[in-house]
Backbone bond lengths (Angstrom), bond angles and torsions (degrees), N, CA, C in turn:
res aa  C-N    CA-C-N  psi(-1)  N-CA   C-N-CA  omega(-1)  CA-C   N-CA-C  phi
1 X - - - 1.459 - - 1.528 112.52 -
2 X 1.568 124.60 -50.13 1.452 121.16 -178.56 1.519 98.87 -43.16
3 X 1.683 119.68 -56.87 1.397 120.77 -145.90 1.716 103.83 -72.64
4 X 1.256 109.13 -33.54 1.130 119.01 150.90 1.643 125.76 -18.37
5 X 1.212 93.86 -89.75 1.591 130.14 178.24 1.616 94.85 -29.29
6 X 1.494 94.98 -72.97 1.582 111.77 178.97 1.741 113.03 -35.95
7 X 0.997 130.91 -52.72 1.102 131.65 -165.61 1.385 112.04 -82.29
8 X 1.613 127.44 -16.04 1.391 143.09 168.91 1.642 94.75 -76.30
9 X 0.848 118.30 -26.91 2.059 114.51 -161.05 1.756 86.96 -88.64
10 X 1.072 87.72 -42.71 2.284 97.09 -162.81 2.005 90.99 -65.92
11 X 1.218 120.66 -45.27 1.567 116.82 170.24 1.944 113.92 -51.31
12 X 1.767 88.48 -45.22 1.037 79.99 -166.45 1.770 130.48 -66.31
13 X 1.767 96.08 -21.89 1.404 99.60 -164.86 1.551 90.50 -93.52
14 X 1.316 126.93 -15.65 1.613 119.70 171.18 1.216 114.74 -52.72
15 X 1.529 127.31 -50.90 1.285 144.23 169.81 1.365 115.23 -47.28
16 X 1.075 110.99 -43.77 2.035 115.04 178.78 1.376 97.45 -81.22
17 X 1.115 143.11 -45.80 1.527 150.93 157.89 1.705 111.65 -18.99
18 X 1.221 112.03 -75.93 1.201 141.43 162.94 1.908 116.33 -43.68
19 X 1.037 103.37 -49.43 1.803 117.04 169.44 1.427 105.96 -69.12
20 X 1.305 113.48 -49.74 1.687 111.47 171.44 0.837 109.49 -40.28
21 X 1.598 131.03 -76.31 1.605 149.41 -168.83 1.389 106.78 -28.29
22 X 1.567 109.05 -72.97 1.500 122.14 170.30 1.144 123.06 -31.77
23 X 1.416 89.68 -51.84 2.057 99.93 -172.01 2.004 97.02 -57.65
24 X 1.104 115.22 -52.26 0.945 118.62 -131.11 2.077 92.63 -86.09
25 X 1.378 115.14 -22.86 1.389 118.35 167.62 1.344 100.29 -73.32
26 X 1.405 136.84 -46.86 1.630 111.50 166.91 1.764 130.39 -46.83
27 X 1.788 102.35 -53.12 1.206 84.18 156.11 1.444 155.47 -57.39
28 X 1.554 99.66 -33.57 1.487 99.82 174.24 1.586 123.28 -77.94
29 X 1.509 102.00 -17.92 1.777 109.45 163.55 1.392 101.88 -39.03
30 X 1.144 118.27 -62.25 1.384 130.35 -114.06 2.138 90.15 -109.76
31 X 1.476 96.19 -29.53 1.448 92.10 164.39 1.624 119.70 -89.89
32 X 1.029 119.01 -7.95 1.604 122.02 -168.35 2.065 93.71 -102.41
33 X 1.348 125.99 -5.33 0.971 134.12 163.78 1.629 114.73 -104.06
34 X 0.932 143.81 -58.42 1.287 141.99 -167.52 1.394 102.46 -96.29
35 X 1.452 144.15 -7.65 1.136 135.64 -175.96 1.850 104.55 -45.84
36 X 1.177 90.86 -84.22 1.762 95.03 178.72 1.738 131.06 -25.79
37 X 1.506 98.24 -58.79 1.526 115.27 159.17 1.342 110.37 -140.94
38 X 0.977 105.83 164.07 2.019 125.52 165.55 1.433 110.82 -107.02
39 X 1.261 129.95 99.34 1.412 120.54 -179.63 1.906 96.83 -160.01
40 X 1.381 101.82 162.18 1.374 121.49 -177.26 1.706 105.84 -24.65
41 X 1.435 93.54 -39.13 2.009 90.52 -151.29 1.816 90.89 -87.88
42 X 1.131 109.54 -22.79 1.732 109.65 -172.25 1.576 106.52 -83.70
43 X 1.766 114.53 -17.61 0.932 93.11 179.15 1.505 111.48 -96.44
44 X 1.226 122.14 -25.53 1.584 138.97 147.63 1.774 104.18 -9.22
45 X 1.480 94.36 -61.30 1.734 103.46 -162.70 1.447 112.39 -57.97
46 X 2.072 94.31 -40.94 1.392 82.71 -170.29 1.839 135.21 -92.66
47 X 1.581 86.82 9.46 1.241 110.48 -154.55 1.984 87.40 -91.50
48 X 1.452 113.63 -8.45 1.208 100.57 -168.37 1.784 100.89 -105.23
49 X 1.282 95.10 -7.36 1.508 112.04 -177.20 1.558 98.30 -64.79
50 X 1.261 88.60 -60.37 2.018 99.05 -167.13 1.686 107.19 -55.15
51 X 1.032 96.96 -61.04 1.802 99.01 170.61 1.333 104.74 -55.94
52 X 0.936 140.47 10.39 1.893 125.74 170.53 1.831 103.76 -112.81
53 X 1.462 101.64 -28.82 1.430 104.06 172.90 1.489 124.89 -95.13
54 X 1.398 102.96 -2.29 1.872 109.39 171.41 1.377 89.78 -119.19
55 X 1.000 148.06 -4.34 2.039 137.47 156.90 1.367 99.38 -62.92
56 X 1.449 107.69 -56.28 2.022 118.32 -176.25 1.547 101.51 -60.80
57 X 0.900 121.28 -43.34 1.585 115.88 172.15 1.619 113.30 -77.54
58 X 0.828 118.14 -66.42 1.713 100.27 166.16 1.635 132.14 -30.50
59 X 1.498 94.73 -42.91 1.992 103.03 170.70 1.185 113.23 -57.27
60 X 1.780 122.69 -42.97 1.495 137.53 175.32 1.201 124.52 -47.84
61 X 1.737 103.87 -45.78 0.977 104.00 176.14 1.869 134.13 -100.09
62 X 1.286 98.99 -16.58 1.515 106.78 141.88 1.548 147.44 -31.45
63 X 1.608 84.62 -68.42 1.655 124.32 160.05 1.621 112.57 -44.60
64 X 1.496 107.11 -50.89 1.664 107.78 160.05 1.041 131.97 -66.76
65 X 1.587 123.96 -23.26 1.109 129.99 -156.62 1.562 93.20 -88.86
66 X 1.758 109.95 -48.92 1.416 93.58 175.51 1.113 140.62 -52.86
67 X 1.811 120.86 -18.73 1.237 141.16 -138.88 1.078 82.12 -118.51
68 X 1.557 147.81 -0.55 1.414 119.07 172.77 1.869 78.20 -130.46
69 X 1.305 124.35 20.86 1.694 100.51 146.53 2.006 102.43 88.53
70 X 1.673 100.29 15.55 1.182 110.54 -173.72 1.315 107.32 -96.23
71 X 1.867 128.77 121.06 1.346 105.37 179.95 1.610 115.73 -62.77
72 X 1.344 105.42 174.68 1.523 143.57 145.03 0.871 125.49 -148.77
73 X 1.670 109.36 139.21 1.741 103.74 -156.39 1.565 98.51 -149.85
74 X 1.643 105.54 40.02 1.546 116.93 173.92 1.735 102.15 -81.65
75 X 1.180 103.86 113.60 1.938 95.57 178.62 1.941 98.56 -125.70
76 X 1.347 102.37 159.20 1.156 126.62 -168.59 2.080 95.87 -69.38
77 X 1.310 115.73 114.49 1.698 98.84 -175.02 2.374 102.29 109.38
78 X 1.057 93.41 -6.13 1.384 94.84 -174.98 1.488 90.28 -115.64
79 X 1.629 106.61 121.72 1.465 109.65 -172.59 1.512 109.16 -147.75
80 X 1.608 114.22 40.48 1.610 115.54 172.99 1.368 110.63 -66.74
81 X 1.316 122.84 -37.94 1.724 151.27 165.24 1.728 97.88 -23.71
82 X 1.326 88.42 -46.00 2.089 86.98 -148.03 1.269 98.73 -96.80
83 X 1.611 128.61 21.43 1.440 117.09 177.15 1.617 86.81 -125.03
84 X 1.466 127.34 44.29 1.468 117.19 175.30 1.285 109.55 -116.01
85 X 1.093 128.19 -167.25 1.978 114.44 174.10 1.763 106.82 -86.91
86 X 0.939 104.33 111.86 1.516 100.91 -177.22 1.811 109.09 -96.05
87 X 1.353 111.22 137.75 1.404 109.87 176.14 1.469 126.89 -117.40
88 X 1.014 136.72 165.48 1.335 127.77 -172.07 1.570 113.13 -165.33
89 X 1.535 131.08 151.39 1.163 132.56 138.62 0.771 130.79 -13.08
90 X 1.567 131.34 162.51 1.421 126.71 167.71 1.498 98.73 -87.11
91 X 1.503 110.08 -62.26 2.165 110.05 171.52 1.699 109.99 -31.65
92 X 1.163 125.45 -43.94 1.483 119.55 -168.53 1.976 92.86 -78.63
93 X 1.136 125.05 -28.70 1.402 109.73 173.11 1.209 129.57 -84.31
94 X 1.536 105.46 -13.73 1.567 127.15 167.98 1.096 97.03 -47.54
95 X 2.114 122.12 -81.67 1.537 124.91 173.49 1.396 117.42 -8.29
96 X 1.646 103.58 -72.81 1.083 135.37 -154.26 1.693 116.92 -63.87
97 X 1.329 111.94 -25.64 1.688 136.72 179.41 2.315 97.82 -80.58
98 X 1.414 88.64 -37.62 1.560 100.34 -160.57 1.959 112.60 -78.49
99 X 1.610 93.79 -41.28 1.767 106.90 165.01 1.419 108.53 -61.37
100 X 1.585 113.43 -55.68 1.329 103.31 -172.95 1.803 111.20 -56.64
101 X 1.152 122.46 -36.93 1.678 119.58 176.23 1.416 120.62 -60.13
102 X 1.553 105.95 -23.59 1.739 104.21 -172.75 1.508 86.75 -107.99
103 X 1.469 158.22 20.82 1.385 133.37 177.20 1.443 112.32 -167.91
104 X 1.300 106.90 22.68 1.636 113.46 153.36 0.898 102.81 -120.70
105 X 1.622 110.79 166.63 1.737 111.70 173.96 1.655 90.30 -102.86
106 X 1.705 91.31 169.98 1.445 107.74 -176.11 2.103 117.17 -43.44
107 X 1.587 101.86 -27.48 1.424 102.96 -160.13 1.539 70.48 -85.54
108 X 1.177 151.41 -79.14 1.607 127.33 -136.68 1.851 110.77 -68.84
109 X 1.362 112.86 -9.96 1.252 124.10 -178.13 1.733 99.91 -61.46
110 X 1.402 101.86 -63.18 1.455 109.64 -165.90 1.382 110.93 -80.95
111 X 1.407 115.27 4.77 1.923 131.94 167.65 1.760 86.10 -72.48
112 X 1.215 118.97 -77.33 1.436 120.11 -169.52 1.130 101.08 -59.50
113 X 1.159 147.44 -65.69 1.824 128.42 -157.43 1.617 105.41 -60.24
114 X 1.534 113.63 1.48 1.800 104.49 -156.73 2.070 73.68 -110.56
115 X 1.106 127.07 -54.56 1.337 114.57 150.40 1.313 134.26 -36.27
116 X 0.863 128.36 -52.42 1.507 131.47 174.25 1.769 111.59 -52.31
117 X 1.380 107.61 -57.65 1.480 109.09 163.25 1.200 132.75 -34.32
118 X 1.614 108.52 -52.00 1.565 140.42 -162.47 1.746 90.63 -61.70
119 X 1.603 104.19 -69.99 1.225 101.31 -171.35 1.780 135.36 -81.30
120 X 1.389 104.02 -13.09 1.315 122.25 153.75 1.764 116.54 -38.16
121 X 1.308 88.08 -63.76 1.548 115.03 -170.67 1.992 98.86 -38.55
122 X 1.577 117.04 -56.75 0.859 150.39 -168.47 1.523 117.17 -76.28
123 X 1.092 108.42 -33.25 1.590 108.12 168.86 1.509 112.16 -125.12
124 X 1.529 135.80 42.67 1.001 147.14 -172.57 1.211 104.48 -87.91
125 X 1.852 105.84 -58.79 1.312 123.65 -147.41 1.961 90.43 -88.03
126 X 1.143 114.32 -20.06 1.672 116.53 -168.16 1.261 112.98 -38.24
127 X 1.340 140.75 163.97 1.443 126.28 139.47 1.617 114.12 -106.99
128 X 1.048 116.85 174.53 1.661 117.43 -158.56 1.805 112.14 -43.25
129 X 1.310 110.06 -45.32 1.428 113.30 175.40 1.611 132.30 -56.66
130 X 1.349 92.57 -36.13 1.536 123.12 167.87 1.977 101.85 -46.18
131 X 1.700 86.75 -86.50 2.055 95.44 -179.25 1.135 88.56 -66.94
132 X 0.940 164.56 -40.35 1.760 138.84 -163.94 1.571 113.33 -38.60
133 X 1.756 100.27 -47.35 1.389 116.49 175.21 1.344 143.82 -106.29
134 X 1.387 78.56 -2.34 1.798 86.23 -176.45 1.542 115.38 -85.25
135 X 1.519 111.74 124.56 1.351 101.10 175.10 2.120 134.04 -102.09
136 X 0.897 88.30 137.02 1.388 84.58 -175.81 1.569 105.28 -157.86
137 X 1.231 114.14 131.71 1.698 119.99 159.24 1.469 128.79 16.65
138 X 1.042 142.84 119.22 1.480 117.65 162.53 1.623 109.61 -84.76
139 X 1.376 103.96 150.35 1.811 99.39 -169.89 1.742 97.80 -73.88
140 X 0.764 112.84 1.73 1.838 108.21 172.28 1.710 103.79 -76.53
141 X 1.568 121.99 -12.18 1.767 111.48 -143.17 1.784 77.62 -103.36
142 X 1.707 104.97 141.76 1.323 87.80 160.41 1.753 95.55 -140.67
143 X 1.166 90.89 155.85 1.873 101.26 -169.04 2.088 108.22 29.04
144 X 1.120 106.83 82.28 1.295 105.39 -170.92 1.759 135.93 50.68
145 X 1.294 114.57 -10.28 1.377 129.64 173.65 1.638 130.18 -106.47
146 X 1.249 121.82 131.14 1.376 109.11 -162.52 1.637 107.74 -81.46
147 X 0.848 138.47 136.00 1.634 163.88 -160.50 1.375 115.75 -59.70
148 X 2.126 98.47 -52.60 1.390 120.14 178.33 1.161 121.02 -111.68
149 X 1.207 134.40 31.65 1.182 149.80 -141.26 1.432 108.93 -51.95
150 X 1.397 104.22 -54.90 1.983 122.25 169.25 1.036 108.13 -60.26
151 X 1.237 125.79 1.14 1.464 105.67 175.02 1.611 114.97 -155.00
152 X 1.486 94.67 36.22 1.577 100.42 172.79 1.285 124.94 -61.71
153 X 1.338 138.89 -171.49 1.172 128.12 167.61 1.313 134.30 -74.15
154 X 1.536 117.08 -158.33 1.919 106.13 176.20 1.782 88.09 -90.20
155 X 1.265 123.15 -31.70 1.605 100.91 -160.02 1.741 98.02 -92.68
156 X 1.128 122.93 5.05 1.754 101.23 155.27 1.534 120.84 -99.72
157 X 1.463 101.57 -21.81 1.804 115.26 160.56 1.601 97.55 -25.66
158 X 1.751 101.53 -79.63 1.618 112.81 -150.11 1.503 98.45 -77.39
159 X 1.283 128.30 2.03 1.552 119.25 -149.40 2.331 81.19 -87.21
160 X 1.122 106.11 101.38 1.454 128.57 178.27 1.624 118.36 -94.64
161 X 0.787 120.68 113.88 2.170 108.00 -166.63 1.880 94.37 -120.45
162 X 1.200 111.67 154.40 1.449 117.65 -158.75 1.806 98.02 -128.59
163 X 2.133 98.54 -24.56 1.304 85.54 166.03 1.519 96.49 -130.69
164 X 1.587 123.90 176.23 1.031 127.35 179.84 1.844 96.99 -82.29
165 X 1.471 100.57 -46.94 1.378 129.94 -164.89 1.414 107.84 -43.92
166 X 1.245 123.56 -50.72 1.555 151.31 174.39 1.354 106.17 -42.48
167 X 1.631 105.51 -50.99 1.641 97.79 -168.99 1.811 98.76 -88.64
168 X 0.661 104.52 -27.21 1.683 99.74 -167.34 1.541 84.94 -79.63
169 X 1.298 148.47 -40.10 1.347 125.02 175.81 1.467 117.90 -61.20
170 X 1.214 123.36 -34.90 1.492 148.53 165.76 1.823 88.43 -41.35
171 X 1.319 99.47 -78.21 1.601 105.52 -161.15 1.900 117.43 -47.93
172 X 1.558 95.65 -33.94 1.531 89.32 179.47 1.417 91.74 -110.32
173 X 1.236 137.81 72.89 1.283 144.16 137.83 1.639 125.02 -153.27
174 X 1.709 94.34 51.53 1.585 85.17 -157.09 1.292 132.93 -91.91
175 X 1.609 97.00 32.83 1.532 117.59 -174.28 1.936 101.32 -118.38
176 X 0.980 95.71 -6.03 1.967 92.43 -172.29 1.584 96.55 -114.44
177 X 1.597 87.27 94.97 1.813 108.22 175.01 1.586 120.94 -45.96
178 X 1.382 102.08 -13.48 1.918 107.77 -177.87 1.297 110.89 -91.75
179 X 1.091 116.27 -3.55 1.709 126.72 177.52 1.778 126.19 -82.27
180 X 1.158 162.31 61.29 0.796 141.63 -87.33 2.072 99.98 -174.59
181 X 1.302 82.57 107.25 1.557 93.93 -171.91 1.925 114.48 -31.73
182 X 1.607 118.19 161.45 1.335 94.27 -179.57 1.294 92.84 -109.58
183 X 1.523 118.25 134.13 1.294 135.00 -179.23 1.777 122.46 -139.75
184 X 1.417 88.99 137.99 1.809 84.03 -174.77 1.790 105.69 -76.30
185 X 1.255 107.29 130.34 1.515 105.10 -166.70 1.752 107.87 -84.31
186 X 1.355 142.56 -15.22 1.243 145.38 160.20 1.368 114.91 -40.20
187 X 1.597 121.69 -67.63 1.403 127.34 177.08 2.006 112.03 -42.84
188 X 0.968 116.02 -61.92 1.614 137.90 158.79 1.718 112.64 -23.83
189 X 1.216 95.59 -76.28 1.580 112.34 -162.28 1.887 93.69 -70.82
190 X 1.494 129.85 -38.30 1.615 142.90 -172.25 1.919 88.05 -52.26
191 X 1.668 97.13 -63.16 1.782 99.68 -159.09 1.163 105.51 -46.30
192 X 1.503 106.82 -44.69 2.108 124.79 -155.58 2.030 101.43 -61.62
193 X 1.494 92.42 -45.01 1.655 88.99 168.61 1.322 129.32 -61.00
194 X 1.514 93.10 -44.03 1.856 90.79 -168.72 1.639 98.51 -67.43
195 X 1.335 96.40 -52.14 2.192 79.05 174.21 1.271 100.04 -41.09
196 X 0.821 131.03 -54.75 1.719 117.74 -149.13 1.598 122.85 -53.91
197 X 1.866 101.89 -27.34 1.305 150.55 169.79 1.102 97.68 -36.41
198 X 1.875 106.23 -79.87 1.251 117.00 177.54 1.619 146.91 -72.36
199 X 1.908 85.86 -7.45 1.702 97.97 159.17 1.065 103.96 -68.27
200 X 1.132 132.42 -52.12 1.450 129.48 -140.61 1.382 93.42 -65.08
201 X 1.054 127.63 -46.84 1.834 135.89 -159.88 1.687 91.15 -69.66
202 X 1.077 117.90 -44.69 1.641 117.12 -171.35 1.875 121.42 -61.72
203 X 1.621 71.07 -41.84 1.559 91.41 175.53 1.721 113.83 -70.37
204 X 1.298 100.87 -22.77 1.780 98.36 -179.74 1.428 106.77 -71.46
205 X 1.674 112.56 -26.52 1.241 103.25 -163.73 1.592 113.51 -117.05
206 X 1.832 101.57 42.72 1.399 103.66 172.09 1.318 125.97 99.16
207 X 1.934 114.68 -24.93 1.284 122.37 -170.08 1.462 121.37 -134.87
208 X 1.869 89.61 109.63 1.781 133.55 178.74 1.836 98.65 -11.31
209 X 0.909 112.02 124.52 1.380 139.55 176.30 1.832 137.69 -97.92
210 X 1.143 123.23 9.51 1.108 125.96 -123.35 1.133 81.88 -135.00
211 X 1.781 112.01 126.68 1.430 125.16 -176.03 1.954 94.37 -79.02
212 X 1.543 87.65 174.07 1.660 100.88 -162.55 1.854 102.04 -168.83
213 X 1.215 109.44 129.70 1.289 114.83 171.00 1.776 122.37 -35.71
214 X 0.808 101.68 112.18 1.824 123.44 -152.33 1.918 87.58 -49.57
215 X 1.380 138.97 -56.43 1.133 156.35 155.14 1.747 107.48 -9.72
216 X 1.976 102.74 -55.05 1.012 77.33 176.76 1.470 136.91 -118.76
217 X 1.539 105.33 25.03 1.513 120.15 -179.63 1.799 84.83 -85.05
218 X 1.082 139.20 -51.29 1.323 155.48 -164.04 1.760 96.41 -44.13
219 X 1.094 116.42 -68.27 1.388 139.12 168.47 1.786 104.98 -43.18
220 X 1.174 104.81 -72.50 1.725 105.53 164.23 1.284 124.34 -19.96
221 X 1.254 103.45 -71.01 1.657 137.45 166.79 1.513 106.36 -38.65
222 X 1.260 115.57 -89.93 1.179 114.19 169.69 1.383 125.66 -22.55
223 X 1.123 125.75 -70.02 1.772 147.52 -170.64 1.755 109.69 -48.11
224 X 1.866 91.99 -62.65 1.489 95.13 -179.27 1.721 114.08 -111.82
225 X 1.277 103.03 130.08 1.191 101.04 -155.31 1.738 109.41 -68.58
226 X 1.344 95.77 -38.85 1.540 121.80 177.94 1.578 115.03 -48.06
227 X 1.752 115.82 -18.94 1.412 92.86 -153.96 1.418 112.35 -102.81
228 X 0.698 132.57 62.97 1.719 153.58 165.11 1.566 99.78 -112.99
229 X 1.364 117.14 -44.17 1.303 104.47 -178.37 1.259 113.86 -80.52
230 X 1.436 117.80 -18.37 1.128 112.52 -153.22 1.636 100.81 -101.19
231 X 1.060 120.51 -1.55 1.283 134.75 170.17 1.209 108.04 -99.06
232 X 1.547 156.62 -30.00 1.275 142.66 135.04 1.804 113.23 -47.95
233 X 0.847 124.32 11.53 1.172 136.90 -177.90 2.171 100.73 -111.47
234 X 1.157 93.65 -11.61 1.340 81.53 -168.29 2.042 137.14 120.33
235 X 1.565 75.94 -41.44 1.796 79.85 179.25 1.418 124.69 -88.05
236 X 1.178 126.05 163.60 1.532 113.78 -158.16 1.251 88.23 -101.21
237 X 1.210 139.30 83.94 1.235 141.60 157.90 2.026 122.17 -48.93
238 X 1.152 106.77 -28.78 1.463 129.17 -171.49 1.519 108.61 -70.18
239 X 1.208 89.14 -74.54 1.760 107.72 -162.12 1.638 102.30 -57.27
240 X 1.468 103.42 140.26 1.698 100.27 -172.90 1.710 88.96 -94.12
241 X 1.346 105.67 -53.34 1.355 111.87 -168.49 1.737 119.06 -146.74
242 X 1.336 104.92 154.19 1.129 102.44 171.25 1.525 134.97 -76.71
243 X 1.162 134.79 158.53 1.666 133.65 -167.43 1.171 103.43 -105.00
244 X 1.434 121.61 130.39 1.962 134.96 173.48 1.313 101.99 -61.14
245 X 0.733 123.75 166.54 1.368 152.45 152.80 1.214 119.67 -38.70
246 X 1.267 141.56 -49.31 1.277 148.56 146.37 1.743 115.86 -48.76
247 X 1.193 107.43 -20.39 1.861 105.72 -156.57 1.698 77.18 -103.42
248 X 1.559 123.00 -34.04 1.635 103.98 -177.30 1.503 114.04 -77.75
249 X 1.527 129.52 -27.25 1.088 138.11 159.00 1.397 130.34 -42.09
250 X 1.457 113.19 -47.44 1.368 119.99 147.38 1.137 117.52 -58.39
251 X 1.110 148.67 -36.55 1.640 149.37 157.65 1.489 103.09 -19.76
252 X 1.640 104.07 -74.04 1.252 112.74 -141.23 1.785 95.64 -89.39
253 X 1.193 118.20 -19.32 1.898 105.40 167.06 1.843 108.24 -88.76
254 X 1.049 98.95 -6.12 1.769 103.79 161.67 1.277 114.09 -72.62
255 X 1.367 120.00 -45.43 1.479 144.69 173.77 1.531 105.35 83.06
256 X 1.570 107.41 33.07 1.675 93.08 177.21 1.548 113.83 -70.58
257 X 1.441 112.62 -20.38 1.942 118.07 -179.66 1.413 102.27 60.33
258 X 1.129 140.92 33.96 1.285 139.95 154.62 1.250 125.28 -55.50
259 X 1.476 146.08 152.04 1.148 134.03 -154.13 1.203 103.02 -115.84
260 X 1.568 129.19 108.16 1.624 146.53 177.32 1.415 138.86 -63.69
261 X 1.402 83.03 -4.63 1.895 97.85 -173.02 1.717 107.81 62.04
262 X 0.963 124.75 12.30 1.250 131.94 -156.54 1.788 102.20 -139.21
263 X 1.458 105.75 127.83 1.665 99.29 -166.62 1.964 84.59 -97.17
């Protein structure tokens, strides 16, 4: 049992070891970019940084996965993923608001904002248990293919599947909480830190952090033109509402690790 023990403690402090590291390349992204100023174009810069250093880490770890004979079975046209509640930053929707303006034309623009509405409308009123499970489209997906692909978020970056089988059982069972896509949990848990990296730096300097159903920062975005600035400015323009106590609890035995604004 000691030697045991021992070898659970030696995982354990490898793992916090390892979480440091992460943590600590989000922060310094995010300080070696915004140090000087905080504004639209700095956060642009750094937001393209992070996605070039969790894409390079995703290839790595792919690349291994094949090499030791591990599936992956993410294919271009496979889209059970994109009808789940997806969440995101406000900086990753900044990108994400800014691609869609330089590389759709006006008719697929107003395809997504007429989506974005649709499903807003629909998961507004939910409480966490509700979107946890409900599936439907993301207004980014169009005829099976994602829209923004370059510039999706960190949690479809890492979102890695080992079976196809897993998610499509996931997808038609999306009310039986024991069901549960098969996913390599490293890729996932790597992104969730390095944001966290880069909350932390945001948060030092005044500005609200707090992931939010991608639908409805999108909608935000859309509506007011101002609020990108006005959220580097400080105000929580994003967040509709805060989560009880019960609705963050379900969070965390869901294990989505989303960030609550709430310690």
């Amino acid at each position: 049992i000691p030697r045991l023990q021992s070898g659970v403690n030696y995982i354990s402090t490898l793992i916090s070891e390892i979480d440091t590291i992460f943590f600590n390349d989000g922060y310094n992204l995010a300080k070696q970019n915004l140090e000087r100023e905080i504004s639209v174009l700095t956060l642009l810069n750094l937001t393209r940084e992070v996605y070039e250093t969790i894409d390079g880490l995703m290839d790595s770890f792919i690349s291994r996965c094949l090499r030791e004979e591990k599936k992956v079975d993410c294919r271009k046209g496979c889209y059970h993923c994109c009808s789940q509640a997806v969440f995101a930053l406000p900086y990753e929707v900044l990108s994400l608001v800014h691609y869609i303006k330089d590389n759709l034309t006006e008719k697929e623009i107003q395809e997504i904002k007429k989506n974005t509405v649709r499903k807003n409308k629909i998961t507004e009123s939910m409480n966490v248990r509700q979107f946890l499970h409900y599936k439907s489209p993301c207004p980014l997906l169009r005829k099976g293919i994602c829209t923004i692909y370059e510039a999706r978020p960190m949690a479809c970056r890492t979102y890695i599947s080992s079976g196809k089988e897993g998610c499509l059982n996931e997808y038609n069972n999306p009310s039986d909480i024991n069901i549960f896509p098969d996913l390599y949990e490293f890729p996932i848990h790597t992104g969730r830190i390095i944001n966290e990296g880069i909350c932390s730096y945001l948060t030092e300097n005044q500005i609200y952090s707090s992931e939010w159903q991608i639908e409805s920062i999108l909608l935000t975005a859309f509506e007011k033109k101002d609020a990108f600035d006005c959220w580097i400015k400080g105000e929580n323009v994003f967040q509709k509402r805060n989560y009880s106590d019960d609705e963050i609890k379900y969070f965390q035995n869901f294990g989505s690790g989303i960030r609550t604004g709430r310690s």
